[in-house]
Biopython code that builds the backbone (N, CA, C, O; Angstrom):
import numpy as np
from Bio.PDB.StructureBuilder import StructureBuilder

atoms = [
    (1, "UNK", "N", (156.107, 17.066, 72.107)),
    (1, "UNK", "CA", (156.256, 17.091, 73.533)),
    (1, "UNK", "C", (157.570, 17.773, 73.924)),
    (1, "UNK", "O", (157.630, 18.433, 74.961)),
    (2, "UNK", "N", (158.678, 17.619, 73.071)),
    (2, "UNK", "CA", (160.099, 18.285, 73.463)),
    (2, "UNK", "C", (159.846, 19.653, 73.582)),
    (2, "UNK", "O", (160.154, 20.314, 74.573)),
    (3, "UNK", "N", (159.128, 20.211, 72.301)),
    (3, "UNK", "CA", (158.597, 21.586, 72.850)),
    (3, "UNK", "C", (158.179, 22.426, 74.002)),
    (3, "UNK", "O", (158.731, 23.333, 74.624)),
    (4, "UNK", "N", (156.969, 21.804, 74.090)),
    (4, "UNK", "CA", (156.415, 21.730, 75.781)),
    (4, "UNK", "C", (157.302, 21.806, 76.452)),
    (4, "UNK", "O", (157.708, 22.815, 77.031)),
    (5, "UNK", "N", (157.707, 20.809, 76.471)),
    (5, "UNK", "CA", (158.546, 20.325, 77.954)),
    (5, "UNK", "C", (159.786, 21.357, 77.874)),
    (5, "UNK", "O", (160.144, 21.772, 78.976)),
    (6, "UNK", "N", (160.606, 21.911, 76.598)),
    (6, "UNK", "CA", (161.323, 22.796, 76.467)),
    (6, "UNK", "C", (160.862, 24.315, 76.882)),
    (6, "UNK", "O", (161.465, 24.921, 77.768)),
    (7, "UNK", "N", (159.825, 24.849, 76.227)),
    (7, "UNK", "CA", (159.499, 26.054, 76.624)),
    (7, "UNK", "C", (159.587, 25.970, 78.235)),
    (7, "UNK", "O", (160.459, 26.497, 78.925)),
    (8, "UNK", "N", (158.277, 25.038, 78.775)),
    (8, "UNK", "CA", (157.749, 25.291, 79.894)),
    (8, "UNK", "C", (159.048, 25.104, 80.942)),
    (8, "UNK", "O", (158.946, 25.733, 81.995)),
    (9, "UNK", "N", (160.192, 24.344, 80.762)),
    (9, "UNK", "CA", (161.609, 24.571, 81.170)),
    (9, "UNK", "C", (161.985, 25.953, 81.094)),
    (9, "UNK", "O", (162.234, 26.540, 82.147)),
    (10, "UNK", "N", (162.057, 26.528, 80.049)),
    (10, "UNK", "CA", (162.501, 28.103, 80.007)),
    (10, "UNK", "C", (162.138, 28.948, 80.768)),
    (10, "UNK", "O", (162.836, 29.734, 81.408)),
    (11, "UNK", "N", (160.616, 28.800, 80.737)),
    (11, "UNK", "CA", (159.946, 29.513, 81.589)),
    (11, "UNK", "C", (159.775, 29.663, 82.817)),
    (11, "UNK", "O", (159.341, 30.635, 83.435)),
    (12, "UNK", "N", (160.329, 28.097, 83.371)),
    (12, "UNK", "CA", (160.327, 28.101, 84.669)),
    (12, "UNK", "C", (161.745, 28.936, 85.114)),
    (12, "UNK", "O", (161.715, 30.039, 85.658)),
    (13, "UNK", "N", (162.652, 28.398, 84.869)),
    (13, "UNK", "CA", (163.952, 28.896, 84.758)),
    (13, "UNK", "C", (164.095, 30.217, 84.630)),
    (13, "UNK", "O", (164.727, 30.748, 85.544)),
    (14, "UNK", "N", (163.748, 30.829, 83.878)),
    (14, "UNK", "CA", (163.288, 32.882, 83.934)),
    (14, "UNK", "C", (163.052, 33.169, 84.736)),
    (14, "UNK", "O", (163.826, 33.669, 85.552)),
    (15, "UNK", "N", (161.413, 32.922, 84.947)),
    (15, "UNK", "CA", (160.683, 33.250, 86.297)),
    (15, "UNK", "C", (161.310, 33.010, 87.488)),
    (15, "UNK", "O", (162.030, 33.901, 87.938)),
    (16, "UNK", "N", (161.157, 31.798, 88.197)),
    (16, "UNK", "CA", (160.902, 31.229, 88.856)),
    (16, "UNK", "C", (163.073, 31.147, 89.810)),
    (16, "UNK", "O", (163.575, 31.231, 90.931)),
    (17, "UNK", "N", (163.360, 31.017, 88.882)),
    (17, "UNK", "CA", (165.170, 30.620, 89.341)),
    (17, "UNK", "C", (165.978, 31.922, 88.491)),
    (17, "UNK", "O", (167.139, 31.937, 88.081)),
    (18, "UNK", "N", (165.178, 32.733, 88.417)),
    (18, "UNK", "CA", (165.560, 34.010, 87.962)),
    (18, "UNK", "C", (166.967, 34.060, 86.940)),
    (18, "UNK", "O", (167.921, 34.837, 86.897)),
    (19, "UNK", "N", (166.646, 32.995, 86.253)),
    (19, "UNK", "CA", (168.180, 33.020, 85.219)),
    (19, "UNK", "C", (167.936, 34.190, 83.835)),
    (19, "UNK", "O", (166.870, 34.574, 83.354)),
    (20, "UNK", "N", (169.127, 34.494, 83.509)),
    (20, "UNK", "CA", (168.314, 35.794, 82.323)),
    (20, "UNK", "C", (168.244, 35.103, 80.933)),
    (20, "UNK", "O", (168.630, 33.978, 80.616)),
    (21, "UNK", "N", (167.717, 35.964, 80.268)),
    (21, "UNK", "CA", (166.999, 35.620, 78.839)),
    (21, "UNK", "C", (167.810, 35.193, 78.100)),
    (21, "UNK", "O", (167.417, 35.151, 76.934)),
    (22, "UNK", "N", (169.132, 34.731, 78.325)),
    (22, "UNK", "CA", (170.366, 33.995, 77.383)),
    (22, "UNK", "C", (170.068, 32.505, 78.074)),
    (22, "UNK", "O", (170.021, 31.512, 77.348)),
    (23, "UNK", "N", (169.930, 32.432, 79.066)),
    (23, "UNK", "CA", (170.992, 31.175, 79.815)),
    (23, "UNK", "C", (169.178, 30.632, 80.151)),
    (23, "UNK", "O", (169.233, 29.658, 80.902)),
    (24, "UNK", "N", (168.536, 30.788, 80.003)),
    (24, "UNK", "CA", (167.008, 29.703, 80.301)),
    (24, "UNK", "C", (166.621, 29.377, 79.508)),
    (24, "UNK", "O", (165.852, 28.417, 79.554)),
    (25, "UNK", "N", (167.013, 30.140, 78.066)),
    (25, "UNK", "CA", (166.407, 28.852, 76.972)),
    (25, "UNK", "C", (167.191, 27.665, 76.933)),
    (25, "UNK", "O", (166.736, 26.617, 76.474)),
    (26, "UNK", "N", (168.651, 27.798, 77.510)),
    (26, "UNK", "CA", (169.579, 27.217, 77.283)),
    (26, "UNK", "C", (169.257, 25.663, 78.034)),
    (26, "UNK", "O", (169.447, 24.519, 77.620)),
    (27, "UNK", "N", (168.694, 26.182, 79.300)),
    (27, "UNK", "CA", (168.930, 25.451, 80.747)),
    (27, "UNK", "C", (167.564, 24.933, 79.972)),
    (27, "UNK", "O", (167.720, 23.727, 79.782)),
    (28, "UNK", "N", (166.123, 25.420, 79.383)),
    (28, "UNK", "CA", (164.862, 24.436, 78.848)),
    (28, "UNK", "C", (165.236, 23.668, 77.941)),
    (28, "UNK", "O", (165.036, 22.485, 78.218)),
    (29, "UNK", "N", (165.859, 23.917, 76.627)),
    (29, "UNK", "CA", (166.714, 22.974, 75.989)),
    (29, "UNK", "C", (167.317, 21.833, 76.233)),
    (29, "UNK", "O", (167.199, 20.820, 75.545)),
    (30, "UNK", "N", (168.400, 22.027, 77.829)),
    (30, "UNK", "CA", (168.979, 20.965, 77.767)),
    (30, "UNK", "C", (168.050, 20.211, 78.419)),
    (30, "UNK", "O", (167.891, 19.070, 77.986)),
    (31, "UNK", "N", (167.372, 20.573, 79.387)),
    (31, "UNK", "CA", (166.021, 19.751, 80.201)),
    (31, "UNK", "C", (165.600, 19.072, 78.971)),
    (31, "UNK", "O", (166.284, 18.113, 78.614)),
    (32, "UNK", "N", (164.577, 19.415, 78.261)),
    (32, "UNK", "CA", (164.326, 18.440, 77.224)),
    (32, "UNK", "C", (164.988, 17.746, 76.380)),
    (32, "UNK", "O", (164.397, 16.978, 75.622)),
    (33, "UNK", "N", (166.026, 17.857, 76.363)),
    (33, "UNK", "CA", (166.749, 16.683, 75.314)),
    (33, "UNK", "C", (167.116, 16.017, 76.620)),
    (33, "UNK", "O", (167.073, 14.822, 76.326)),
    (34, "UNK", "N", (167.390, 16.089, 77.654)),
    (34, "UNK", "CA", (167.848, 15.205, 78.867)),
    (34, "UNK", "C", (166.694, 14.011, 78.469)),
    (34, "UNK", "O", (167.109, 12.926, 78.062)),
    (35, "UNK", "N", (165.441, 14.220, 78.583)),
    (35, "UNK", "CA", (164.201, 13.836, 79.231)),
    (35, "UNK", "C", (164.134, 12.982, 77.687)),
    (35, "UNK", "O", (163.915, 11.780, 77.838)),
    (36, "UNK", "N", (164.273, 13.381, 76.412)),
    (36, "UNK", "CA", (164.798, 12.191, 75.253)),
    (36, "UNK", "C", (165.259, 11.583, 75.026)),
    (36, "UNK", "O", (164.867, 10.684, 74.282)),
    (37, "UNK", "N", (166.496, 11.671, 75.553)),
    (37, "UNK", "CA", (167.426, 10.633, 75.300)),
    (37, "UNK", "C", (167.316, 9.764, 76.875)),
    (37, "UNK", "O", (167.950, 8.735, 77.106)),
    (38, "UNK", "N", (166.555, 10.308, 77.669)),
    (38, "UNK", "CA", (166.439, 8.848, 78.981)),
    (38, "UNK", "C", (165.365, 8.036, 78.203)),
    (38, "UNK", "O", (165.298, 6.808, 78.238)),
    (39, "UNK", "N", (164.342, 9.028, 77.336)),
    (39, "UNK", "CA", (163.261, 7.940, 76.663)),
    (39, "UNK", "C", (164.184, 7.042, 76.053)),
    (39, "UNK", "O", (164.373, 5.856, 76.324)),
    (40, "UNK", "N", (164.653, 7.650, 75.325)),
    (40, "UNK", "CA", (165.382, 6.851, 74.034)),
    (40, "UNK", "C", (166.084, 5.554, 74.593)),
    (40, "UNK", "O", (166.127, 4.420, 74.117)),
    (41, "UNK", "N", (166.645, 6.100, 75.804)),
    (41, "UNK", "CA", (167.715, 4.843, 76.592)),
    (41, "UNK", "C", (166.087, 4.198, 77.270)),
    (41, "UNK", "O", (166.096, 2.987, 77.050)),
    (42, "UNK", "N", (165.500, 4.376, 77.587)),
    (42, "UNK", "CA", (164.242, 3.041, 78.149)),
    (42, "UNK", "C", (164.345, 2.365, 77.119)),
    (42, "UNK", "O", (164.828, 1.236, 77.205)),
    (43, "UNK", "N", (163.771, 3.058, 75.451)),
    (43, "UNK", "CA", (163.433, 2.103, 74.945)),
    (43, "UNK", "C", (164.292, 1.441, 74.312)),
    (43, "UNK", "O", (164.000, 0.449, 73.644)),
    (44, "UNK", "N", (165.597, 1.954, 74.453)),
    (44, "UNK", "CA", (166.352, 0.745, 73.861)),
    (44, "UNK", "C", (166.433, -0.352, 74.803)),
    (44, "UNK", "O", (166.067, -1.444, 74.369)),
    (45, "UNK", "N", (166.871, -0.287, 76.106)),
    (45, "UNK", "CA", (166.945, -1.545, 76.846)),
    (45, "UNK", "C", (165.279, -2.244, 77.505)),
    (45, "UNK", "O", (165.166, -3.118, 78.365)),
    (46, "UNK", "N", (164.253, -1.586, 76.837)),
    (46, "UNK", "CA", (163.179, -2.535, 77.018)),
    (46, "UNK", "C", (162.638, -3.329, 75.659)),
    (46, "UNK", "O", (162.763, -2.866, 74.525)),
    (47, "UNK", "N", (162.086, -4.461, 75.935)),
    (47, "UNK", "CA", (161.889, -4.702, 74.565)),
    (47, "UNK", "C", (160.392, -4.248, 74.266)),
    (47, "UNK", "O", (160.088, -4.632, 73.137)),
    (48, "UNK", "N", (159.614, -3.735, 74.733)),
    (48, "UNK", "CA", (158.397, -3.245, 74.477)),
    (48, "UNK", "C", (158.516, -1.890, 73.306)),
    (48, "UNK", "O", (157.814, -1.673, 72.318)),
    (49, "UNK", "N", (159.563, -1.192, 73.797)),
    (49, "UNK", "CA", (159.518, -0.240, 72.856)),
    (49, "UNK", "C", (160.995, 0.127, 71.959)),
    (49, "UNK", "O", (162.126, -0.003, 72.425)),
    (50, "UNK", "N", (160.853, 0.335, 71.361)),
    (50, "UNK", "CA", (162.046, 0.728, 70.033)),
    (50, "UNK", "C", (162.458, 2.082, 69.857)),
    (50, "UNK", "O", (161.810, 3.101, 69.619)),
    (51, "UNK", "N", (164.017, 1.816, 70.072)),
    (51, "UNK", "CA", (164.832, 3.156, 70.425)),
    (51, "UNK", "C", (164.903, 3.409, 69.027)),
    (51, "UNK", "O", (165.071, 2.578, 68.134)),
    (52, "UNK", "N", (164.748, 4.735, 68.917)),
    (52, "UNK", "CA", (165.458, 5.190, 66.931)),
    (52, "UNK", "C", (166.182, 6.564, 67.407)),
    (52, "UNK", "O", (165.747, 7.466, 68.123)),
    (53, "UNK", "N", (167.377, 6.418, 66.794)),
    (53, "UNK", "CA", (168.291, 7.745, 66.237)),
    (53, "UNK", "C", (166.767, 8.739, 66.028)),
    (53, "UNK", "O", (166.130, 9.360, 66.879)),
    (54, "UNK", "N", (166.562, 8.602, 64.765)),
    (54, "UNK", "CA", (165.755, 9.969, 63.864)),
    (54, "UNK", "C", (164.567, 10.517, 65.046)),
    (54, "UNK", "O", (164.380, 11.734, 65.069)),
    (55, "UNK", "N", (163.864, 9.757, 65.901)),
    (55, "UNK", "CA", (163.192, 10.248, 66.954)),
    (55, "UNK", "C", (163.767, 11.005, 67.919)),
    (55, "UNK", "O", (163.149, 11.808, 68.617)),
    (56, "UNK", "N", (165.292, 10.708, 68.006)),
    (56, "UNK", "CA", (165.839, 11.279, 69.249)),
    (56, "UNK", "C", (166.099, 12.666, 68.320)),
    (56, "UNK", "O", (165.278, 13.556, 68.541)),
    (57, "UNK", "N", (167.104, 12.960, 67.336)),
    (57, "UNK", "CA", (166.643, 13.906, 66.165)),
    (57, "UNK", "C", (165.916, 14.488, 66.202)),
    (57, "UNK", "O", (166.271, 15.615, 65.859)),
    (58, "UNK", "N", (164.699, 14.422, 66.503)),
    (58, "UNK", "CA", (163.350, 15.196, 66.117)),
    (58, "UNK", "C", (163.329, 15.881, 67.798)),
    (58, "UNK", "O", (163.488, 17.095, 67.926)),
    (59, "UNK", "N", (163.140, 15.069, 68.922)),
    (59, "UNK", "CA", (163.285, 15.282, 69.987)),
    (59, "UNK", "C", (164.152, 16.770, 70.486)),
    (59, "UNK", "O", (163.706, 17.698, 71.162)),
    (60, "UNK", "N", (165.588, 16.600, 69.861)),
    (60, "UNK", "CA", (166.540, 17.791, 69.537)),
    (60, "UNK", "C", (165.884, 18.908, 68.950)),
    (60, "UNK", "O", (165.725, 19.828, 69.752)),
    (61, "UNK", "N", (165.440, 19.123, 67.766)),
    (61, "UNK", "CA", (164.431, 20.120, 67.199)),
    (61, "UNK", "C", (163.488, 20.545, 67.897)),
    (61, "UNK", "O", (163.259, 21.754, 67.939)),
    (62, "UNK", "N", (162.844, 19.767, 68.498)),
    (62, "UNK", "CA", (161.464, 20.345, 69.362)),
    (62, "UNK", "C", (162.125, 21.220, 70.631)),
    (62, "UNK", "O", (161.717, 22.206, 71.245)),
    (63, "UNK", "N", (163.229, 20.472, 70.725)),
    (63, "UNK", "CA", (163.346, 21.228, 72.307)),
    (63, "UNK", "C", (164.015, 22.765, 71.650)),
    (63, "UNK", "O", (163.741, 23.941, 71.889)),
    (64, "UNK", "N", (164.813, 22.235, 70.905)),
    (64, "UNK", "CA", (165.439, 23.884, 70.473)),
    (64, "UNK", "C", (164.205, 24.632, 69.872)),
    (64, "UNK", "O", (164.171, 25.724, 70.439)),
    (65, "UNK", "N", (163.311, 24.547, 69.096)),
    (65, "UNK", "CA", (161.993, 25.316, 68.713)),
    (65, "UNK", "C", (161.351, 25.681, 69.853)),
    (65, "UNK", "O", (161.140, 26.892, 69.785)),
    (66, "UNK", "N", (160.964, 25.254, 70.802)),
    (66, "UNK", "CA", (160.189, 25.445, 72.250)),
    (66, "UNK", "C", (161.197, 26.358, 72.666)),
    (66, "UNK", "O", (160.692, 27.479, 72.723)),
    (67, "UNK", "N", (162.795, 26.381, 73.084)),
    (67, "UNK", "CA", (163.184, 27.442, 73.711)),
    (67, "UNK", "C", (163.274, 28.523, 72.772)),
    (67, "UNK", "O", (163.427, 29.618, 73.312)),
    (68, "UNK", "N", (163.222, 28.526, 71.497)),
    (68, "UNK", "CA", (163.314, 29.625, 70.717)),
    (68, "UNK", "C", (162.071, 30.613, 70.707)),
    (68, "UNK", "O", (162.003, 31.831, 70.866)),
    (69, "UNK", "N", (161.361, 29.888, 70.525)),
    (69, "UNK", "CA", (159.864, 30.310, 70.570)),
    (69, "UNK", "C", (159.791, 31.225, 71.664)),
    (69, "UNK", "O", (160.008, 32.426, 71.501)),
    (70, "UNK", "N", (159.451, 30.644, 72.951)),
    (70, "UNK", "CA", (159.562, 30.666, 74.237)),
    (70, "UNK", "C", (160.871, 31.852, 74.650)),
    (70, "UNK", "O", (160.660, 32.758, 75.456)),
    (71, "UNK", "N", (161.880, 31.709, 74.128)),
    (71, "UNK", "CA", (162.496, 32.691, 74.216)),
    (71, "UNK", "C", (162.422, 33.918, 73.623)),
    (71, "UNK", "O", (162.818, 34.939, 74.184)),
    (72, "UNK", "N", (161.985, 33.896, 72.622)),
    (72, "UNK", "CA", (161.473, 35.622, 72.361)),
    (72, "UNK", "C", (160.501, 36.536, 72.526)),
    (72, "UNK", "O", (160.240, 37.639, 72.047)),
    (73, "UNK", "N", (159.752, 35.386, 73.784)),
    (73, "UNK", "CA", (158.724, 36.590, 74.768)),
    (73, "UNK", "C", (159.232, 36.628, 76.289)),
    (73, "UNK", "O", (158.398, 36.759, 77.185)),
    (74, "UNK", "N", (160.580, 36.515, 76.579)),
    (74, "UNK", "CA", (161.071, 36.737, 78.050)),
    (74, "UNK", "C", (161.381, 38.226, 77.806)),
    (74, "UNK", "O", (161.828, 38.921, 78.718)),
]
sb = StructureBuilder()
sb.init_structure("model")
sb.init_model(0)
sb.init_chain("A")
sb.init_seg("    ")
for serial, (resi, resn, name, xyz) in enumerate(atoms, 1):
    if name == "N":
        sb.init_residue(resn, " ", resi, " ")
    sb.init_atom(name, np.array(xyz, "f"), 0.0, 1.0, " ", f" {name:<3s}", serial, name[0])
structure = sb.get_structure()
């Protein structure tokens, strides 16, 4: 999902808010790790679900793979 949510950040950000092909993978990146680590903070302070380091980790990877990806067709 960090992917997703990373690319489709980039993309909006290119297009749409006309930022150039350096600075929107940048700006989809940080969007998705934002949007992980608020998961991560729910689930630590709920007890329904369980916060982990290595998920938030993985979370980081996806979003940087999605803007990478995503970034070398702007």
């Amino acid at each position: 999902m960090s992917a997703l949510f990373s690319a489709g950040a980039t993309k909006i950000a290119h297009r749409h808010f006309e930022m150039g092909k350096k600075d929107s993978p940048v700006m989809g990146a940080g969007f998705s790790v934002s949007l992980g680590a608020i998961k991560e903070a729910a689930d630590f302070r709920s007890r329904k679900g369980t916060a982990s380091f290595k998920d938030f980790i993985w979370d980081i990877a996806g979003a940087l793979t999605g803007a990478a990806i995503i970034g070398l067709t702007l």
